[in-house]
VOVO-288033 format. One record per residue (C-alpha): residue in one letter; x, y, z. Coordinates in Angstrom, 3 decimals, always signed. Layout:
N
+------+----------+----------+----------+
: resn :       px :       py :       pz :
+------+----------+----------+----------+
:    a :        X :        Y :        Z :
...
+------+----------+----------+----------+
END
This chain:
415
+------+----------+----------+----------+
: resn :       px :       py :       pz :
+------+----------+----------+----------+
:    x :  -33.964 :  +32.635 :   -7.926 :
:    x :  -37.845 :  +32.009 :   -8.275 :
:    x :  -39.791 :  +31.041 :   -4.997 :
:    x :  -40.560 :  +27.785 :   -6.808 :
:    x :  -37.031 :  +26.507 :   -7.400 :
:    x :  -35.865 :  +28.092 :   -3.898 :
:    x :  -38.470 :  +25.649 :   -2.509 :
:    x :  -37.684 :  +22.797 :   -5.027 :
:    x :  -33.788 :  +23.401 :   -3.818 :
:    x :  -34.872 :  +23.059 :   -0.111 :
:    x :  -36.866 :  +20.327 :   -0.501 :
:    x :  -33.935 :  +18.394 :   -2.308 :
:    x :  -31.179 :  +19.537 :   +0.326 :
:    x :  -33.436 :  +18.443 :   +3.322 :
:    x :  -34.955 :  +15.082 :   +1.320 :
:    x :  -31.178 :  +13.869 :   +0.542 :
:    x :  -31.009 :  +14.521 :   +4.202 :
:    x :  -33.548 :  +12.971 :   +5.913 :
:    x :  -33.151 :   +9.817 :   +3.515 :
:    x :  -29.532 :   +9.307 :   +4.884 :
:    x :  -30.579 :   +9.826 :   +8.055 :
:    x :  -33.713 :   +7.252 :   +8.433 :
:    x :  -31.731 :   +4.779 :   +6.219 :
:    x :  -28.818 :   +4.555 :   +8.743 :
:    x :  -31.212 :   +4.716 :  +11.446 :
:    x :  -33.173 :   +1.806 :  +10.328 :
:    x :  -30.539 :   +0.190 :   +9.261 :
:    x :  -28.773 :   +0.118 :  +12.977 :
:    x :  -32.263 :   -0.060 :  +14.491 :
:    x :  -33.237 :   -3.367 :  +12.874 :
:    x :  -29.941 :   -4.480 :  +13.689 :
:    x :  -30.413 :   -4.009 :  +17.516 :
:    x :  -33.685 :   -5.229 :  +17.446 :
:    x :  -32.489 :   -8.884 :  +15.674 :
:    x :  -29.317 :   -9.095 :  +17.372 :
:    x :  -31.305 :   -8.544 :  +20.854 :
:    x :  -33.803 :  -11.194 :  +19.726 :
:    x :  -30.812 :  -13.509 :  +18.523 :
:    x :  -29.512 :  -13.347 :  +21.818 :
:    x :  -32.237 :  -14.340 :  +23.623 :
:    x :  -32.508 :  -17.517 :  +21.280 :
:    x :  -29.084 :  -18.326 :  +22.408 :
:    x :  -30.026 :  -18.037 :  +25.745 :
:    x :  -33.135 :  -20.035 :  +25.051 :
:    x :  -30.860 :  -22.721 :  +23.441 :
:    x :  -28.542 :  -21.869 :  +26.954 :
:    x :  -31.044 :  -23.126 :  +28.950 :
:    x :  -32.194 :  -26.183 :  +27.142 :
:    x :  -28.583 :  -27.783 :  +26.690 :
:    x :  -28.367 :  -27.005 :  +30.636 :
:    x :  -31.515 :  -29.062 :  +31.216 :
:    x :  -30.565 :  -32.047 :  +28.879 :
:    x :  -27.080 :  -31.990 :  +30.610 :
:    x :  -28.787 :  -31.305 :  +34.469 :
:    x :  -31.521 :  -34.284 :  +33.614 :
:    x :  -30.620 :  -36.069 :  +30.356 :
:    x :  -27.227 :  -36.257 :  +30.191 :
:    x :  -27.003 :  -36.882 :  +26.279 :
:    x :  -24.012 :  -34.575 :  +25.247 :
:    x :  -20.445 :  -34.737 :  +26.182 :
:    x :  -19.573 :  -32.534 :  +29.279 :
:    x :  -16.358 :  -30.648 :  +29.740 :
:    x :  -15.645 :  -29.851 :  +32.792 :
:    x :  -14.463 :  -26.377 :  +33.226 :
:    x :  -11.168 :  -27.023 :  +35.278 :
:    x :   -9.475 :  -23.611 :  +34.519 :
:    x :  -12.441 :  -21.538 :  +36.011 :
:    x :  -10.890 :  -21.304 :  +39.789 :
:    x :  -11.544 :  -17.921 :  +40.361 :
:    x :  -14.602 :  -16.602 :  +42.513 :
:    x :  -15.877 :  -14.329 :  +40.053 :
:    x :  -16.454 :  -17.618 :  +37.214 :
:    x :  -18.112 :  -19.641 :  +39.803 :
:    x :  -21.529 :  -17.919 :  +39.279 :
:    x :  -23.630 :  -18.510 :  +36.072 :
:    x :  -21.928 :  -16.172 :  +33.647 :
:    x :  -23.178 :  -15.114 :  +30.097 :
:    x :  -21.020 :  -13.824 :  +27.214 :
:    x :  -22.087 :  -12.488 :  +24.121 :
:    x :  -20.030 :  -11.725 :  +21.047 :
:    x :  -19.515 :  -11.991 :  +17.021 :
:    x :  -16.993 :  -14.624 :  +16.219 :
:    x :  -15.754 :  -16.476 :  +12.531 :
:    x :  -16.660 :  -19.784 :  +12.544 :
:    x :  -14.384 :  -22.177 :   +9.675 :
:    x :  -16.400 :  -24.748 :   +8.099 :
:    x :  -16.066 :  -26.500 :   +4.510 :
:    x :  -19.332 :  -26.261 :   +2.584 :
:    x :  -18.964 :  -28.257 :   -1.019 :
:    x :  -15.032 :  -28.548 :   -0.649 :
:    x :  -15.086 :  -24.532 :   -0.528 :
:    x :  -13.315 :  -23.861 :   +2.525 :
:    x :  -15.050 :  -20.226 :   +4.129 :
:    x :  -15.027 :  -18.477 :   +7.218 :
:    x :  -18.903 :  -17.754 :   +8.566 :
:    x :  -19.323 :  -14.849 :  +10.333 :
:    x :  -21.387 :  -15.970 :  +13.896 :
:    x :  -23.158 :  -14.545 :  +17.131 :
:    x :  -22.075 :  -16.830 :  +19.875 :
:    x :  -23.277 :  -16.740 :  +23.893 :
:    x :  -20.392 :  -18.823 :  +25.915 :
:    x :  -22.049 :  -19.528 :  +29.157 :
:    x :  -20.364 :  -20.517 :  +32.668 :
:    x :  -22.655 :  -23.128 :  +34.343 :
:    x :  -22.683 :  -24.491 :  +38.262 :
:    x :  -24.325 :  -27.547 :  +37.728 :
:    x :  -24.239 :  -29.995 :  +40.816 :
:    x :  -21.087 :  -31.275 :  +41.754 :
:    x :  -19.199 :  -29.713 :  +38.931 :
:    x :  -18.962 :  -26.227 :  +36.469 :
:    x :  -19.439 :  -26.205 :  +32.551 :
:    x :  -18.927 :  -24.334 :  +29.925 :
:    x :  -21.916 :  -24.103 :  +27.052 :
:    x :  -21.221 :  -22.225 :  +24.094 :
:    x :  -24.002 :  -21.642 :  +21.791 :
:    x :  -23.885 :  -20.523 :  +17.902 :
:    x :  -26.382 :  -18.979 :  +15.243 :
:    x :  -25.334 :  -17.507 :  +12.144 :
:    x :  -25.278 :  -13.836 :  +11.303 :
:    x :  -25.157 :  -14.235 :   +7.605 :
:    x :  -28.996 :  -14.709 :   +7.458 :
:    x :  -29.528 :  -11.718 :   +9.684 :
:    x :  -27.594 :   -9.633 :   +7.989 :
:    x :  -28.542 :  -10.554 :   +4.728 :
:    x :  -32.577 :  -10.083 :   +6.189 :
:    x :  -31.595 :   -6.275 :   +8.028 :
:    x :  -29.943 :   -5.352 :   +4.420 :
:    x :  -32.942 :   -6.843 :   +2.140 :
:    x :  -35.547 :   -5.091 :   +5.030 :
:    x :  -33.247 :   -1.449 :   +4.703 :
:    x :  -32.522 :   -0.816 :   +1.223 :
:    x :  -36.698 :   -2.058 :   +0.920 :
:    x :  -37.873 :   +0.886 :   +3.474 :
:    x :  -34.842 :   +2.858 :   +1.425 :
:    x :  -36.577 :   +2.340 :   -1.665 :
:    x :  -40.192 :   +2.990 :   -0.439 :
:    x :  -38.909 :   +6.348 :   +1.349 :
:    x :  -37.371 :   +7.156 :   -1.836 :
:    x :  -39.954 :   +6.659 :   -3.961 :
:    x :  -42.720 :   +8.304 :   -1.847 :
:    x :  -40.173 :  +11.631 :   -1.727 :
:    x :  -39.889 :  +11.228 :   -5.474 :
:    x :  -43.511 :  +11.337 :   -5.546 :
:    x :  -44.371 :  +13.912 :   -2.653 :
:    x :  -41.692 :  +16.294 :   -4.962 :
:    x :  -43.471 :  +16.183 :   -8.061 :
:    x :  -46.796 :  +16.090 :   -6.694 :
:    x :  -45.506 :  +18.893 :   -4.662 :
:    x :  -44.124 :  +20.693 :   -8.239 :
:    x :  -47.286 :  +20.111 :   -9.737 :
:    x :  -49.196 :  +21.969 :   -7.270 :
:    x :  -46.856 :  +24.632 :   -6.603 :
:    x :  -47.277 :  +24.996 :  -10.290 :
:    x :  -51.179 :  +25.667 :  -10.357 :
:    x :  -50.941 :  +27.674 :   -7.513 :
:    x :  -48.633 :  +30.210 :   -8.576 :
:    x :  -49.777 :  +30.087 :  -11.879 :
:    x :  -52.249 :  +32.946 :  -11.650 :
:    x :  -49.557 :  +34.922 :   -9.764 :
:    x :  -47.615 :  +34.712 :  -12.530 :
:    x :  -50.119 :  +35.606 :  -15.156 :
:    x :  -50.932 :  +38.469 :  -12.728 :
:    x :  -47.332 :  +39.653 :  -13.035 :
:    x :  -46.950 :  +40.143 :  -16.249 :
:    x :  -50.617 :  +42.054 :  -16.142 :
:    x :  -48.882 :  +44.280 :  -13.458 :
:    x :  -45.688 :  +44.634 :  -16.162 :
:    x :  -47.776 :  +46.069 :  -19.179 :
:    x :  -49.994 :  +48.141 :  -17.055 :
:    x :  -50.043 :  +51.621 :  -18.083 :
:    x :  -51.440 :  +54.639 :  -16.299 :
:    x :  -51.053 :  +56.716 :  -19.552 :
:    x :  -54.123 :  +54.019 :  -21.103 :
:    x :  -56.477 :  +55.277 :  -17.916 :
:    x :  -57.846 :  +51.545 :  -18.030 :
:    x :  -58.247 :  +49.273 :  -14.934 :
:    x :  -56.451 :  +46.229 :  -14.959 :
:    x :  -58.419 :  +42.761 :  -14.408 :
:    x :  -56.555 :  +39.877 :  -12.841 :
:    x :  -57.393 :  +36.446 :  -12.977 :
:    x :  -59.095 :  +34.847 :  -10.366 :
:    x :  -57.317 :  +32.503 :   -8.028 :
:    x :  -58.885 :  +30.191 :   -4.657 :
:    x :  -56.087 :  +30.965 :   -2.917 :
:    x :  -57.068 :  +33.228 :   -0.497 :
:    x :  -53.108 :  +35.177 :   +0.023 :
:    x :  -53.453 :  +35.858 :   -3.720 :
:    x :  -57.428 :  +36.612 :   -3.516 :
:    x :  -56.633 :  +39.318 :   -1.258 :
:    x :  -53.596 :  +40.654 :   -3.466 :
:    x :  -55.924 :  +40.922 :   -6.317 :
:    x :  -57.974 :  +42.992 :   -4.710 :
:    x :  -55.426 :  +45.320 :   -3.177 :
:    x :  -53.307 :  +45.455 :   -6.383 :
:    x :  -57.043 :  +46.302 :   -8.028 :
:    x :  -57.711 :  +49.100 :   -5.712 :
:    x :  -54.442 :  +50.570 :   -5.592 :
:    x :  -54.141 :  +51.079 :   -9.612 :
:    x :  -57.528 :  +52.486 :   -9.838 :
:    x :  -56.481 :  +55.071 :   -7.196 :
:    x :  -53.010 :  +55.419 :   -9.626 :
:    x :  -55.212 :  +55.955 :  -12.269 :
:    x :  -57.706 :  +58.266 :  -10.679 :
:    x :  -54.385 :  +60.377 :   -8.974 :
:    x :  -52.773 :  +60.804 :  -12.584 :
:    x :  -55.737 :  +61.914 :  -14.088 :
:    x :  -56.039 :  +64.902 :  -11.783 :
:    x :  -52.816 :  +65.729 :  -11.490 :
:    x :  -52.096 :  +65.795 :  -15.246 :
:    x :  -55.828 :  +67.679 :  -15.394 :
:    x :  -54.670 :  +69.966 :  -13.187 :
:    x :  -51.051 :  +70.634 :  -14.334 :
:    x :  -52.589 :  +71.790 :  -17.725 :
:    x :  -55.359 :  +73.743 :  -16.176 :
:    x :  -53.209 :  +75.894 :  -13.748 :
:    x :  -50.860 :  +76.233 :  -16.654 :
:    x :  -53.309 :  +76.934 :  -19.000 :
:    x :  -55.018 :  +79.624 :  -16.358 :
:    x :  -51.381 :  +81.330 :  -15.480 :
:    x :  -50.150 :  +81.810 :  -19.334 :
:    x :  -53.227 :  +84.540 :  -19.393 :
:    x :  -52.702 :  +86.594 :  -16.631 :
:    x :  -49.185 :  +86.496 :  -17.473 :
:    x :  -49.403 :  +87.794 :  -20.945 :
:    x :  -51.409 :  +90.411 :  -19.974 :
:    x :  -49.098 :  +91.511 :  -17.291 :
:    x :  -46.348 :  +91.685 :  -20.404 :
:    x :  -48.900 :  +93.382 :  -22.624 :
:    x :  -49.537 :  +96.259 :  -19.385 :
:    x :  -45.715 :  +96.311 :  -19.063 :
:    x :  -45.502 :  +96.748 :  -22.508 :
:    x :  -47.448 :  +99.467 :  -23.080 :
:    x :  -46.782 : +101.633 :  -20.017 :
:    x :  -43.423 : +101.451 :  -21.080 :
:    x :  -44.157 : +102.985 :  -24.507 :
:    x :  -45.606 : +105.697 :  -22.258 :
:    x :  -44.182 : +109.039 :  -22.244 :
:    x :  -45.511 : +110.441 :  -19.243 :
:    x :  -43.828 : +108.103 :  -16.850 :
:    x :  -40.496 : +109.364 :  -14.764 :
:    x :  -37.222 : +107.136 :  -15.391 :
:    x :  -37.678 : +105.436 :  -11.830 :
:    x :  -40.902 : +104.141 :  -12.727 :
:    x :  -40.086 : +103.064 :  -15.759 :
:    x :  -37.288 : +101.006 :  -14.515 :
:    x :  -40.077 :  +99.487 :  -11.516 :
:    x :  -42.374 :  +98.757 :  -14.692 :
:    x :  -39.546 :  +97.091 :  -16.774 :
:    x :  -38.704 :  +94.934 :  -13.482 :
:    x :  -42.730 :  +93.841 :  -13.750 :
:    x :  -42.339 :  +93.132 :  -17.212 :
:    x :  -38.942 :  +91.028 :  -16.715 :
:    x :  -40.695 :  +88.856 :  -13.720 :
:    x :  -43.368 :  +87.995 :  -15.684 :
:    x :  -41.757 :  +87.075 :  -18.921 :
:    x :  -39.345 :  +84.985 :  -16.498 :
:    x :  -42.430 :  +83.196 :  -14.493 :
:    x :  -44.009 :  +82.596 :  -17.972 :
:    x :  -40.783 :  +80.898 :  -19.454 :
:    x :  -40.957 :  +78.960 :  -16.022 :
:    x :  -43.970 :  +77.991 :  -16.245 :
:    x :  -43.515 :  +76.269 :  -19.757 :
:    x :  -40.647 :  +74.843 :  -18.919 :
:    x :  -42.205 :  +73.295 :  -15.708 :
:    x :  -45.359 :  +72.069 :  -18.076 :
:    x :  -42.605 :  +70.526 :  -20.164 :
:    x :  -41.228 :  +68.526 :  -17.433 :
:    x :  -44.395 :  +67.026 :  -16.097 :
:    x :  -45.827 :  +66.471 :  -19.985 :
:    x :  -42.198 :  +64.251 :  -20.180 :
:    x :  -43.330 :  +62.460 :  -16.697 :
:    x :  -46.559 :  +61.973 :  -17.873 :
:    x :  -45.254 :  +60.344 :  -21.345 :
:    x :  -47.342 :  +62.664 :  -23.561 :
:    x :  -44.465 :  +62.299 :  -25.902 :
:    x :  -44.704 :  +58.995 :  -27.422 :
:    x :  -44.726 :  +59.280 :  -30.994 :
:    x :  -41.872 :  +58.448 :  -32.774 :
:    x :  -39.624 :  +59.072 :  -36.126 :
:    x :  -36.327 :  +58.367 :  -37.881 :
:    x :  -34.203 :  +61.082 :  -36.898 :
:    x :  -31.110 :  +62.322 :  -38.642 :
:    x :  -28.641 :  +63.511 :  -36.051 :
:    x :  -26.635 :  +65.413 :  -37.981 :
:    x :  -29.320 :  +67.677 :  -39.492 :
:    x :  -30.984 :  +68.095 :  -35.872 :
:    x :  -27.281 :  +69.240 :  -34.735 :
:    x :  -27.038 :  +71.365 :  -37.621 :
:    x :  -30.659 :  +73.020 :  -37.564 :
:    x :  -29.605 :  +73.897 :  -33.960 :
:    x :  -26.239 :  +75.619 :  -34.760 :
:    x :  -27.658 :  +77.769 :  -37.214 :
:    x :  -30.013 :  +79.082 :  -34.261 :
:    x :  -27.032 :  +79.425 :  -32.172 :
:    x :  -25.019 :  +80.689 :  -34.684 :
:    x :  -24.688 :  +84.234 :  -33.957 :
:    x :  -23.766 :  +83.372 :  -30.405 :
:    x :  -21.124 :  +81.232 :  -31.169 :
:    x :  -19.913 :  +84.024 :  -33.126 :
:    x :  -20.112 :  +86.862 :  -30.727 :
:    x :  -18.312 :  +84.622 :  -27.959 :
:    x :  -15.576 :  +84.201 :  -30.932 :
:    x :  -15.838 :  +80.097 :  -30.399 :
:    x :  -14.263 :  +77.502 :  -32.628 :
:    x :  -16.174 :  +75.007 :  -33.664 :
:    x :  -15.280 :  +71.545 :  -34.424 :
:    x :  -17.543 :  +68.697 :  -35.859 :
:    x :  -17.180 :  +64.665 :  -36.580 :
:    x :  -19.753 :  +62.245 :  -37.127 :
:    x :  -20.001 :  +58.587 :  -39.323 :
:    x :  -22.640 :  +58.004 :  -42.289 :
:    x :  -25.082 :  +56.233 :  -40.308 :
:    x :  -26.706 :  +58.761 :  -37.711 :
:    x :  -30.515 :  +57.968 :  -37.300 :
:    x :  -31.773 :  +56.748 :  -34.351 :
:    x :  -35.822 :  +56.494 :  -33.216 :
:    x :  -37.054 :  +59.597 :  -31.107 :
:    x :  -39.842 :  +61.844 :  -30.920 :
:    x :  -38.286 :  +64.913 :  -33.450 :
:    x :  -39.519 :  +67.815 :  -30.654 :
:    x :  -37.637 :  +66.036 :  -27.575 :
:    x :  -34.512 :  +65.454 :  -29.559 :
:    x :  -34.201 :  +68.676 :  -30.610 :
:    x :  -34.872 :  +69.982 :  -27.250 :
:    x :  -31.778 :  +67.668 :  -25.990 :
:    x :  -29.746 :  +69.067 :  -29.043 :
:    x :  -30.276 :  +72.932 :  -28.365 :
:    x :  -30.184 :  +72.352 :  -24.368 :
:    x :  -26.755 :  +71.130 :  -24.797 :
:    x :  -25.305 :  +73.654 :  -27.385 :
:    x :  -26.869 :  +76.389 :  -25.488 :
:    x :  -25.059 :  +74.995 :  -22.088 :
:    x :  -21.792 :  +74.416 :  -24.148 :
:    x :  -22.069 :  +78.150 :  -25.461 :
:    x :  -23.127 :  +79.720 :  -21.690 :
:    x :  -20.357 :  +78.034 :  -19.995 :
:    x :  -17.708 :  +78.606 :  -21.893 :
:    x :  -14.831 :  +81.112 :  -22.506 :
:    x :  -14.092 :  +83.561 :  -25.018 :
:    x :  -12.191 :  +82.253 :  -27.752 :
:    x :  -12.809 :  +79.012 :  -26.640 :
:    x :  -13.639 :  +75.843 :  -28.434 :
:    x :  -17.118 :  +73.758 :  -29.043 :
:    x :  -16.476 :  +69.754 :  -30.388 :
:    x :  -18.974 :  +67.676 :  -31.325 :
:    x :  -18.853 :  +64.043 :  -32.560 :
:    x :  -21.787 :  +62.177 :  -33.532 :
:    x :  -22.582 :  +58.241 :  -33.827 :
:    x :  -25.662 :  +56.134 :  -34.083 :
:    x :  -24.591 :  +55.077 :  -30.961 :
:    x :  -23.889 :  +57.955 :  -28.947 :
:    x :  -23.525 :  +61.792 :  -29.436 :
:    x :  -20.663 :  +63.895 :  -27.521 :
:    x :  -20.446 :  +67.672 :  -27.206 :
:    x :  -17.052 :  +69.018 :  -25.172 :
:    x :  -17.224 :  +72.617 :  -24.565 :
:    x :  -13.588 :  +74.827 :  -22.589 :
:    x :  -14.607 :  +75.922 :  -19.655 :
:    x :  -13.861 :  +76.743 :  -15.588 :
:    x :  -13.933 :  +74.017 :  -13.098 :
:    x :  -17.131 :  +73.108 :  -12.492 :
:    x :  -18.810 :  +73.973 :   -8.977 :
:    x :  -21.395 :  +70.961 :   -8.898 :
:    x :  -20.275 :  +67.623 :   -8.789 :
:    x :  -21.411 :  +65.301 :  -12.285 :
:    x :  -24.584 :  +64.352 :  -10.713 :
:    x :  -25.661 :  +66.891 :   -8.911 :
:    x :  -25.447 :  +68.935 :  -12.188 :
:    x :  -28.526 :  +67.048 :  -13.825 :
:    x :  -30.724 :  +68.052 :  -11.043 :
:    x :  -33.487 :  +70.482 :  -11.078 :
:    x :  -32.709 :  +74.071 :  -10.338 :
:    x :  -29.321 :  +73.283 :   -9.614 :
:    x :  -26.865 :  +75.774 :  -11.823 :
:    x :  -23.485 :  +76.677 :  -12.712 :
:    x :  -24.587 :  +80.573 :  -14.167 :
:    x :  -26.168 :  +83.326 :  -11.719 :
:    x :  -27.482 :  +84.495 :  -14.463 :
:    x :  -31.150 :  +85.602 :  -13.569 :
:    x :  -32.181 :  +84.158 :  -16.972 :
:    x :  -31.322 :  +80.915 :  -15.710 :
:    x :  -33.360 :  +78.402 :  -13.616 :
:    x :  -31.109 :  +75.091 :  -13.842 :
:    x :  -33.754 :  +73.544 :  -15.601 :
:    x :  -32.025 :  +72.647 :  -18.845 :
:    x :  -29.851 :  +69.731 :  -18.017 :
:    x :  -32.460 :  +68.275 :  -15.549 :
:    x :  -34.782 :  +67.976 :  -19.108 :
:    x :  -31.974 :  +66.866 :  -20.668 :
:    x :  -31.396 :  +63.460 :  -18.229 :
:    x :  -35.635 :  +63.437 :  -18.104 :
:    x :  -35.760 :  +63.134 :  -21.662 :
:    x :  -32.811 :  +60.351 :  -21.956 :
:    x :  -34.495 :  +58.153 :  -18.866 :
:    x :  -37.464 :  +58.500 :  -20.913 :
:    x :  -35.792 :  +56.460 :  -23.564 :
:    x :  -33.840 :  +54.876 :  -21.332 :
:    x :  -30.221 :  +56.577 :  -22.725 :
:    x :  -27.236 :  +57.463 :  -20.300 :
:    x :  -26.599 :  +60.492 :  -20.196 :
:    x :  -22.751 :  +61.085 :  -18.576 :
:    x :  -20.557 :  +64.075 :  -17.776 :
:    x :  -16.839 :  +64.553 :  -17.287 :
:    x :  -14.362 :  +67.307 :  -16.753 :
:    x :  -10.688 :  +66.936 :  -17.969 :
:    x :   -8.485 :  +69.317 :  -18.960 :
:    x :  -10.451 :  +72.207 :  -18.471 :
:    x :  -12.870 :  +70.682 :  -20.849 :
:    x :  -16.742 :  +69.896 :  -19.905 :
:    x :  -17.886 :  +66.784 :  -21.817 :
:    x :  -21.534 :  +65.406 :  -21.952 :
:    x :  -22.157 :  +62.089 :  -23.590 :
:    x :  -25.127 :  +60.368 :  -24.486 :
:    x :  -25.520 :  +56.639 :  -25.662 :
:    x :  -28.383 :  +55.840 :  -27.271 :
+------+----------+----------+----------+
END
């Protein structure tokens, strides 16, 4: 969920809330507030029937013979609602009333006063005055929301256009980015931060892919003249069989540190997306230029092979890292598997699949893509070739799985 909407939502949850909550509270409040002042009109009108009757005399008194009891002698005040029937335009109705009955000790004898005011007015006025303060609250959170939206909005606008700067920046382009200016100081601040950090970015790339190519560059010499020496000691006749042997160990080390070294260039050329052209690949010819390379091996190790694929087999790749995939994987199935044993591969434009016999594996499925992490002992090998592999396919965003059932290794990719 966006920060905007999570904020819209919270507003929403809490306005609905606080609404409900002031409109019952007003609504009770105002009707405290008028019933308290209706009550002291009823005493008010109390008191001046109690005169006329004290000094006037003008109504008719009923004496209050049933009031015996001590605690009715004193002046006593009671306050409730009550219906009142009356007939208003031959429609007979009950009207809902507050009424004060009063006990009063007037001299020589003890009355009762009751006192009435109508509560349909009131009520009708606390209703009219609530759902008007309902209506105002309403409409000024209404209007605090969108106002609120509005300038939400413009503030995180520039974020936003900022973003999707962040999104297409590149360090292969070796161009600072320039974000748009905000007054927000939060964002000010993240402009500059986000500035200085991909100039560094840029700046750390730039060595480290000058310096990758350099120190390979610089080791490929010494190391083909250490082959060339090696070389041509060995063609020497003067040297004993021991030292011959030392000179051929030389010669092995530094054809293996020079096939390392490429291989290690490869990997960081892959990081450092130096591959980005791209064609229309046939699969079925790369697969097939690749078995004919491998072709006496598969024959030596007496393999059958098996092969399936549809019409349509082209996908979008650069040609040099797809055939790199396809030869990494034939190679593997052909090193890992047993005499007499069995290589099947199915291609799609969807997905390619080579299954190779073999032994139980000894690294787990994902462990197996990682670098320098091998099956073989063989000193030829540096457990380099599947970790390409899965660089290659993240590089174009392909999965790349492995499974082992029934003694048979399987290695998928989906385009």
């Amino acid at each position: 969920m966006k920060l905007l909407d999570k904020t819209k939502q919270t507003y929403i949850i809490y306005s609905i809330i606080i609404f409900i909550v002031s409109s019952i509270t007003i609504y009770f409040t105002l009707k405290k507030i008028i019933s308290k002042k209706q009550d002291e009109r009823l005493e008010f009108y109390k008191e001046l029937i109690a005169r006329k009757i004290k000094y006037e005399n003008p109504l008719p008194i009923f004496e209050v013979d049933d009031y015996k009891s001590d605690s009715l002698v004193k002046d006593t005040l009671y306050f409730k609602d009550t219906l009142f029937y009356m007939v208003v335009n031959g429609v007979e109705k009950h009207e809902k009333y507050r009424q004060l009955t009063s006990i009063e000790n007037l001299p020589g004898k003890t009355v009762k006063i009751i006192t009435r005011d109508s509560l349909v007015k009131n009520q009708d006025f606390i209703l009219i005055i609530t759902i008007s303060v309902a209506i105002v609250i309403l409409l000024l959170m209404i209007t605090v929301y969108f106002v609120n939206t509005i300038t939400m909005r413009n503030a995180w606008d520039p974020f936003n256009k900022n973003l999707e700067i962040l999104k297409s920046f590149s360090v292969e382009n070796n161009q600072p980015i320039y974000l748009k200016d905000t007054n927000i100081d939060e964002f000010k601040e993240l402009n500059t931060s986000l500035e200085k950090l991909t100039k560094k970015i840029n700046s750390d790339y730039s060595n480290l892919k000058e310096f990758t190519e350099n120190a390979s560059h610089e080791m490929q010499t010494p190391l083909a003249i250490m082959q060339s020496k090696a070389e041509m000691l060995m063609q020497s006749e003067d040297l004993s069989r021991k030292n011959l042997q030392q000179i051929k160990a030389i010669y092995l080390a530094a054809q293996r540190l020079s096939k390392l070294n490429k291989t290690l260039l490869l990997l960081a050329k892959i990081d450092n997306q130096q591959y980005k052209n791209k064609e229309t690949i046939d699969i079925n010819e790369a697969v097939e230029r690749q078995l004919e390379i491998f072709e006496d091996f598969i024959d030596n190790k007496k393999l059958e092979l098996n092969k399936k694929s549809t019409l349509n087999t082209k996908i979008e790749a650069n040609p040099m890292l797809f055939d790199m995939i396809i030869s990494n994987l034939i190679s593997n199935a052909i090193k890992h598997n047993i005499v007499h044993g069995n290589i099947d591969i199915l291609t799609t434009d969807l997905f390619i699949s080579i299954s190779n016999s073999g032994d139980q594996p000894k690294l787990n499925s994902t462990t197996l893509f990682e670098r320098f992490k091998k099956e073989s002992n063989a000193s030829n090998s540096f457990g380099l070739g599947l970790a390409i592999v899965k660089k290659i396919c993240d590089n174009y965003h392909w999965k790349i799985n492995h499974s082992f059932i029934e003694n048979q290794h399987n290695i998928t990719i989906y385009f």
